[in-house]
C-alpha positions, 0 to 999 in steps of 0.5 A: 482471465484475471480473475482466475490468475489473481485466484491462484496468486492468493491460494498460494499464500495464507491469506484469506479474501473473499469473491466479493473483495476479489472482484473488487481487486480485479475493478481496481486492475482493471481501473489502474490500466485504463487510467493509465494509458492517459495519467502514467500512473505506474511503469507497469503495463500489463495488467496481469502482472500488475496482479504480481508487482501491485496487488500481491505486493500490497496485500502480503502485508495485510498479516503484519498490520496492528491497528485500525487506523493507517497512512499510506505514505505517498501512495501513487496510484494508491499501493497499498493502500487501496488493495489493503483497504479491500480486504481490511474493510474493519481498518481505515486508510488515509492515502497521501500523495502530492499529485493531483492527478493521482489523488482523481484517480483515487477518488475514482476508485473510492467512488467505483468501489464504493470503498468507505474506509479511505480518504484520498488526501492531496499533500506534501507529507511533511505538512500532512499533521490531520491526525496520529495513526497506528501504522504509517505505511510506505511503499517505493517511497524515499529512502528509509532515512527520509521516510522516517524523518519525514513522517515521525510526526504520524504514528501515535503512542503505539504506532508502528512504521511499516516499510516495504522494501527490496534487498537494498536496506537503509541505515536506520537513524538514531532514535528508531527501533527496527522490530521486526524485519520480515522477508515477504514471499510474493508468488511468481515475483523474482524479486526481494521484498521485506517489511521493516517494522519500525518503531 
C-alpha cells in the first residue's frame, strides 16, 4: 500500500530511484512510525503522509546537491538526510542532532538499512568542528540567520548551504550570497517549499 503510494509520488517528478532504494525508504517510514509512538519523533502521524510531508520533501533536493560530502544540520529523525542517503549511496551524510533519543533512533536506522554512507553524531552544532564539507543542509531547523551564523564553520572552500524553506524568507546576513532560490514541486503538498542555495 505504501509502497505503491510512494511510487506514484516519484513518477510525477524526474527522479529516478530504484526498487531496492524504494523499499528501503518505505523501511525507514515504516521504522519512523513505530519509533514514534514511544520517542515523539515528528508531529506527523500517519505514515502515509509521512511519504509527502518527509520522504518527498527530502529527496526533491537530491537534483541540487554538488559534492560528495554533506552535514544535515539538526537533522531530527534524520529529514534529510537519511532518504538523501538512500538514494545517493555515492555521497556521504553526516547527520547532526543533540537529542539523544533521536541519535538511537538513527543508529537504528543505519543498522536496519544497513546504510554505510551516514554518520549519526550527537552534538550541539555550533561545537560541531570534525570536518569541512560541500554542502551543509538544514531542513526545519532555526531561522536562516542563525543557520548561517551558527554553521559557517562547515562548509569547505566551494561548499554551499542548502536551505529548505516554506514561503516565510529570512534576511540573508552580510557576507552571504544567495545563489540560487528554488520553488520545489512536491506531489500532493499544499504547501510552499523553496531551496535557498547559499554561499
Amino acid at each position: 500500500m505504501l509502497k505503491k503510494k510512494l511510487i506514484n509520488l516519484i513518477d510525477q517528478t524526474d527522479l529516478s530511484i530504484t526498487s531496492q532504494q524504494i523499499d528501503l525508504l518505505i523501511h525507514y517510514v515504516e521504522m519512523l512510525n513505530k519509533w514514534n509512538k514511544a520517542y515523539n519523533l515528528t508531529a506527523v502521524r500517519d505514515p502515509s503522509e509521512m511519504l509527502v510531508k518527509h520522504i518527498m520533501d527530502s529527496l526533491v533536493v537530491s537534483p541540487y546537491l554538488v559534492g560528495n560530502t554533506f552535514i544535515d544540520v539538526g537533522t531530527g529523525p534524520g529529514l534529510p538526510g537519511i532518504p538523501l542517503a538512500i538514494i545517493n549511496p555515492d555521497k556521504q551524510f553526516d547527520l547532526v542532532d543533540s537529542l539523544g533519543k533521536r541519535i538511537r533512533f538513527l543508529k537504528q536506522v543505519q543498522f536496519e538499512l544497513k546504510l554505510t554512507n551516514i554518520q549519526p553524531i550527537q552534538s550541539r552544532i555550533e561545537e560541531y568542528n570534525e570536518k569541512k564539507f560541500d554542502g551543509v543542509i538544514s531542513r526545519a531547523f532555526a531561522s536562516l540567520q542563525d543557520m548561517l551564523t551558527w554553521c559557517k564553520h562547515l562548509p569547505n572552500q566551494q561548499g554551499s548551504f542548502y536551505a529548505l524553506k516554506g514561503s516565510d524568507l529570512d534576511e540573508i546576513p552580510a557576507g552571504f550570497t544567495l545563489k540560487q532560490n528554488i520553488k520545489l514541486t512536491i506531489p500532493e503538498l499544499n504547501a510552499e517549499r523553496r531551496l535557498m542555495i547559499i554561499q
